[in-house]
N, C-alpha and C positions, 0 to 999 in steps of 0.2 A: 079729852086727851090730857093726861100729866105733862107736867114739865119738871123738868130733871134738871140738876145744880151739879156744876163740876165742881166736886170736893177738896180739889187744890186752889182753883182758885176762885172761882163764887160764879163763873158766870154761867147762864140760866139758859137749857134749849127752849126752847117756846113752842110747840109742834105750830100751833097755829098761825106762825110766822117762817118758822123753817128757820134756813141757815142760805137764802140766796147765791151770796156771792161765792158760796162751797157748792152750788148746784145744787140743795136741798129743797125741792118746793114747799113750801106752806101747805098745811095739813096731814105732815108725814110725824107717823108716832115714828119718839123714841126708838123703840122695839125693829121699826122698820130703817133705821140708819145703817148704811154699809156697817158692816164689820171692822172695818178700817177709819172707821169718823172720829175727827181728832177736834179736840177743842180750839175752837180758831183763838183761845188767845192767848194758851198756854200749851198746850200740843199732845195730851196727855189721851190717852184712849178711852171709849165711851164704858172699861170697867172701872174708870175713876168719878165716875157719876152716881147719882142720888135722888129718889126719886123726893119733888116738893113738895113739903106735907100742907097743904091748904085747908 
């Protein structure tokens, strides 16, 4: 699973981690986050993201 960079301000979803304390469990792609998933540290919506080129 990729992980994806919020292009404002840097920080990184990690699928394989998730987003816990947003209710996200570990193992959830990108692709499958609500519609509404905001970056927990700038607030901006998941069409401000990028996928990480590794």
């Amino acid at each position: 699973m990729k992980k994806y960079v919020c292009d404002v301000c840097g920080w990184v979803y990690d699928p394989a981690v998730g987003v816990p304390e947003a209710g996200i469990p570990a193992g959830t792609p990108f692709e499958d986050l609500p519609d509404d998933f905001e970056c927990p540290l700038c607030s901006v919506g998941k069409d401000e993201f990028s996928p990480v080129e590794e």
